[in-house]
N, C-alpha and C positions, 0 to 999 in steps of 0.2 A: 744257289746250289751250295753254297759257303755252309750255311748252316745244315747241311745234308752230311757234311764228311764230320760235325763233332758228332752225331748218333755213334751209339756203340751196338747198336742193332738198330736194321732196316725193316719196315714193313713192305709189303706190297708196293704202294705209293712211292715210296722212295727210289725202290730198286726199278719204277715205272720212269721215274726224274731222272735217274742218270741214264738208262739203256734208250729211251724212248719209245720202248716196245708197252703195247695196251697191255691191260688188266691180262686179259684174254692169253696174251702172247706168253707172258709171264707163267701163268695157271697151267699151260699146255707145257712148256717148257719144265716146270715142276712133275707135272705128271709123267712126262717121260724120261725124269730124272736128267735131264741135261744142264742145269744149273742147279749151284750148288743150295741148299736151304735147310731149314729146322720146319719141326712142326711138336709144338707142346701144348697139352689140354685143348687141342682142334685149333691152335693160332698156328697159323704159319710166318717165319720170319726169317729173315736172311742176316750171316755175319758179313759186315761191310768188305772186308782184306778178300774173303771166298769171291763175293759178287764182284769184283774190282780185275781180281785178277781172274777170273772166267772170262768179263767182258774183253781184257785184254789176250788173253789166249783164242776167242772168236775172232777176233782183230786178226791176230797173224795168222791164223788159218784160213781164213778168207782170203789175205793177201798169198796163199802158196798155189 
């Protein structure tokens, strides 16, 4: 996972490595806009600091 935090952009995969949620969980959660993301020329990608601190913001919401 070391080598996951030097990207300066995530793909799919990546943002699958840290949450542990599937392709699938991901793609749903994009469509309903609840996590944060890009999308240029049909790629979709995530900035690491957004998905970091989203994951962490589901964290304490979960715990409330």
């Amino acid at each position: 996972m070391n080598k996951l935090f030097d990207k300066i952009i995530w793909m799919i995969d990546d943002v699958c490595e840290l949450t542990t949620y599937k392709k699938g969980t991901i793609y749903n959660l994009v469509s309903s806009g609840d996590i944060p993301y890009r999308k240029r020329r049909g790629k979709l990608f995530f900035i690491p600091s957004e998905v970091i601190s989203w994951v962490t913001n589901e964290k304490e919401n979960s715990n409330e």
